[in-house]
C-alpha angles and dihedrals in degrees: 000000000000089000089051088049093047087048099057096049092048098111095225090046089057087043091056091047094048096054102041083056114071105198082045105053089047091054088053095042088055089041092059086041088056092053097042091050090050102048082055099048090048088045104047087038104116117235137271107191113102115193115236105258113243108276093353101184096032117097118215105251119238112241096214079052093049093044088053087062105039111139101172121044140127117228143206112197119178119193139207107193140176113221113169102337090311126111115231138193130212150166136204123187117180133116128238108240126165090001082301128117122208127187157163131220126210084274090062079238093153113214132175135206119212114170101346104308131105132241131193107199120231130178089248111032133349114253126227101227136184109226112152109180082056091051097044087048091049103047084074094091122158089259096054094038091051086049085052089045095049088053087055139090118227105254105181138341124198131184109236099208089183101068097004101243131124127247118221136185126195124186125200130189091235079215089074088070100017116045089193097048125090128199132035145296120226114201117182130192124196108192137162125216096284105035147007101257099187154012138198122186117191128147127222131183126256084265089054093249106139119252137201116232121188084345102298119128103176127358109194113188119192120186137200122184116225 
């Protein structure tokens, strides 16, 4: 019994028997067919499966959006300034940390300005000064220069292949936020593909002749992210 058993199962025993029956051998030949048939069709059956994008649900964020809302940076502004007929030159270096800017003049005087007032710090106490080409220069935050920017038109916008950054000129009607003044503001922004890294503020005439406005000439404004 177990040798008749162990006879059936042997593979070239079942062969033997498939192909001397005839209904037999046709039901195992459509069999293999079947199988055959099956393994193609899974093969050549396109895919369903559809990777997940990159970031799918996240938007890219828009760098003039994200400047608006910086809250930590270090800063480089240079100044060119009228003050009684005279052309002058700063430059002011500090950082803004906790709605706070501190900063240093070529002097190394360190000043802060909290709420809008300025502070001229002192080993005893720290002392409540008037400067107003520091206030006018640093009234120029991310948040006020993208609402400038908002009120302007683009003027121009230029690939820079050396340093891979983009080059953008705004212009503004300087009557859309003075109604005295005439002419126009320029603000350009020179940013990567992560951040804005640097703005210059100057004014010309309707004929492109540069103007001074509330005494400032040229504000340049370097960043730098910490």
């Amino acid at each position: 019994m177990k040798n008749e058993l162990k006879n059936k199962l042997n593979p070239i025993t079942f062969i033997k028997a498939v192909k001397e029956n005839k209904r037999t051998r046709a039901m195992f030949l459509l069999g293999l067919y079947f199988i055959f048939f099956a393994v193609v069709i899974q093969i050549t059956k396109p895919s369903s499966y559809v990777p997940n994008p990159v970031n799918e649900n996240k938007e890219p964020v828009d760098i003039l959006e994200k400047y608006k809302d910086w809250s930590k940076y270090d800063f480089e502004n240079k100044i060119i300034y009228m003050e009684k007929e005279e052309e002058l030159n700063y430059n002011l270096i500090g950082e803004l940390k906790n709605d706070i800017v501190y900063f240093t003049d070529l002097n190394n005087n360190e000043y802060y300005l909290k709420e809008n007032i300025l502070y001229l710090v002192r080993s005893e106490i720290d002392e409540v000064i008037e400067n107003q080409m520091m206030t006018d220069v640093l009234k120029f935050s991310p948040s006020y220069i993208y609402d400038l920017i908002k009120q302007s038109v683009l003027d121009s916008q230029t690939e820079i292949y050396s340093n891979e950054t983009l080059k953008k000129v705004y212009r503004l009607d300087l009557q859309k936020i003075n109604d005295i003044s005439s002419g126009f503001m320029l603000i350009t922004s020179i940013e990567d593909k992560q951040n804005i890294k640097e703005i210059v503020i100057n004014f010309e005439n309707e004929n492109n002749e540069p103007l001074i406005i509330d005494n400032i000439k040229e504000i340049k404004i370097t960043y730098t992210i910490s």
